[in-house]
KEKE-3310 file (N, C-alpha, C; in steps of 0.2 Angstrom, whole numbers, plus 5000, padded with zeros to 4 digits):
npx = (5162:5162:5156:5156:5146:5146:5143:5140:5144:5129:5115:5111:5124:5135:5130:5135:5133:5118:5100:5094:5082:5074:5073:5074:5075:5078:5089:5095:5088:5092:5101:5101:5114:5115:5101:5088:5092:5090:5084:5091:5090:5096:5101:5095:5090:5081:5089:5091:5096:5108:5110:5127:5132:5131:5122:5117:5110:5119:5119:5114:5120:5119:5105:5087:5085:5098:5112:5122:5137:5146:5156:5154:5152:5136:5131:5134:5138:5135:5144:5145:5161)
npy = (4882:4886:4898:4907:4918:4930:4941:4956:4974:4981:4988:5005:5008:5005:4993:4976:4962:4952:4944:4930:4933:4931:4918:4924:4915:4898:4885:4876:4886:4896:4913:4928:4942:4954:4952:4953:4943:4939:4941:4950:4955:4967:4974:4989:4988:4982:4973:4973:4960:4957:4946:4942:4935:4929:4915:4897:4895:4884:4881:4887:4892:4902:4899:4902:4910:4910:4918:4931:4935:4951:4947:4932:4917:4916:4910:4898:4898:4891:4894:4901:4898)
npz = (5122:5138:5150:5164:5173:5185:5201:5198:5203:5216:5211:5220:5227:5239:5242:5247:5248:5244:5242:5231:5223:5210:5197:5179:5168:5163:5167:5150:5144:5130:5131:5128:5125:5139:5141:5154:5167:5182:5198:5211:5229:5239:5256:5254:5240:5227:5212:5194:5187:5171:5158:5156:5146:5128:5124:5131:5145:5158:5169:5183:5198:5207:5218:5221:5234:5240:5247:5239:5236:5230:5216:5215:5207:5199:5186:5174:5157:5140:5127:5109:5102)
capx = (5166:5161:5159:5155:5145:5149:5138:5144:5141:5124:5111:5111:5131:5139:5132:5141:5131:5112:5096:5096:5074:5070:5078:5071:5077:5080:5094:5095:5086:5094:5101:5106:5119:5108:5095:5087:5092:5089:5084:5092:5085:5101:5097:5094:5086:5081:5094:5091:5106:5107:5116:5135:5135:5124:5125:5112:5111:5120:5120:5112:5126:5115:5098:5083:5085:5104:5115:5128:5143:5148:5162:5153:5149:5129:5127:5138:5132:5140:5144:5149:5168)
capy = (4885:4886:4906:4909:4926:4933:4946:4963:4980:4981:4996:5007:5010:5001:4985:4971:4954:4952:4938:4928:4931:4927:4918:4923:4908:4891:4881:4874:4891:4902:4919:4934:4946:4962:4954:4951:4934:4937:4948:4951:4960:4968:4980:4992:4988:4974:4974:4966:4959:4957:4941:4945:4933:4925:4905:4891:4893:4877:4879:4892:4892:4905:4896:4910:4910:4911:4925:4930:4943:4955:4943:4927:4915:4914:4904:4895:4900:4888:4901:4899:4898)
capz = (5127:5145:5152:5172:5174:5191:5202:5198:5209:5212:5212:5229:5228:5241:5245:5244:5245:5240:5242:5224:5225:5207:5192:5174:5164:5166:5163:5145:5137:5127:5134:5124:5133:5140:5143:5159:5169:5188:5202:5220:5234:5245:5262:5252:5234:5222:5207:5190:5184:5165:5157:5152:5139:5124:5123:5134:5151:5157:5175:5189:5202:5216:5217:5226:5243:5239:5248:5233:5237:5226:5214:5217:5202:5199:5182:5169:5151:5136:5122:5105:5101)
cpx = (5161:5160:5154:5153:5145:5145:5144:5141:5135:5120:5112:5116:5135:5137:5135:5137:5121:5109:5094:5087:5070:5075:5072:5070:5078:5086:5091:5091:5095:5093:5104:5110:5114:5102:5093:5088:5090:5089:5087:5090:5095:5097:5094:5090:5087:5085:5090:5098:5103:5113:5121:5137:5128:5128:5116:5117:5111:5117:5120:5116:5121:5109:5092:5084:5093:5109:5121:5132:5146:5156:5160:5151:5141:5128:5133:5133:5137:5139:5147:5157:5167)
cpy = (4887:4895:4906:4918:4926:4940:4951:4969:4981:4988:4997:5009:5004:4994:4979:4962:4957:4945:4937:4929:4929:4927:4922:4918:4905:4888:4875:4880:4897:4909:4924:4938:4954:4959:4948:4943:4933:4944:4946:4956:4959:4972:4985:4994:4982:4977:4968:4964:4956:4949:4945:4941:4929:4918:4901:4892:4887:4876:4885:4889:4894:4902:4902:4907:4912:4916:4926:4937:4944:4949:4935:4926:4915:4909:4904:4895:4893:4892:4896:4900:4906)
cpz = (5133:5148:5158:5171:5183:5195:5203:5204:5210:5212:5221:5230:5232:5245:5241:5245:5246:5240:5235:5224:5217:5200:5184:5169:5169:5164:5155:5141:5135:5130:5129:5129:5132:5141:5150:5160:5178:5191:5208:5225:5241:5250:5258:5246:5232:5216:5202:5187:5176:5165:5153:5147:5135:5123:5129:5140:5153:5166:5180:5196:5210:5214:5221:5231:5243:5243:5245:5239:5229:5222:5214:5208:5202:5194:5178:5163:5145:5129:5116:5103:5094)
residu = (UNK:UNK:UNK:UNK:UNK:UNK:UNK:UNK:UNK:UNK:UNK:UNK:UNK:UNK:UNK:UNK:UNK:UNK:UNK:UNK:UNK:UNK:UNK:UNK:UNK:UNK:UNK:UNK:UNK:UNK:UNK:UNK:UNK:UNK:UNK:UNK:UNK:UNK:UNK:UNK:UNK:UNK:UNK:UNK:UNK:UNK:UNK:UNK:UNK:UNK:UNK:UNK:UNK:UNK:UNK:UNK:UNK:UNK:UNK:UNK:UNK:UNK:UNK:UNK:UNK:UNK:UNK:UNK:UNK:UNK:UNK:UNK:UNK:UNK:UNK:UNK:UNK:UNK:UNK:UNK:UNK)
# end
């Protein structure tokens, strides 16, 4: 089964979109959920986002240089059922 993780709130309070500046993984590794998968840099602060699900990253959605908003897909993980 297919799961879309999606950029959540990020540090700083209220901004609402962010520059994608570095992945941790690649597509096809193995992610567990909690642990680090990418960094954003909003006006404000750099944010690490955790992955929200454990499965193989199938497909990195923001690529760096990216500008996400708040609710945007970033990456597709393929989870076990």
């Amino acid at each position: 089964m297919n799961k879309q993780q999606t950029l959540q709130g990020l540090s700083g309070g209220d901004a609402a979109q962010a520059v994608v500046t570095t992945w941790f993984k690649s597509e096809g590794e193995t992610v567990h959920e909690g642990e680090l998968l990418l960094e954003v840099e909003s006006e404000k602060t750099i944010s690490e986002i955790e992955a929200a699900h454990t499965g193989v990253l199938i497909r990195i959605v923001a690529a760096v240089g990216d500008e996400v908003e708040v609710g945007d897909v970033i990456a597709e993980f393929e989870v076990p059922e």
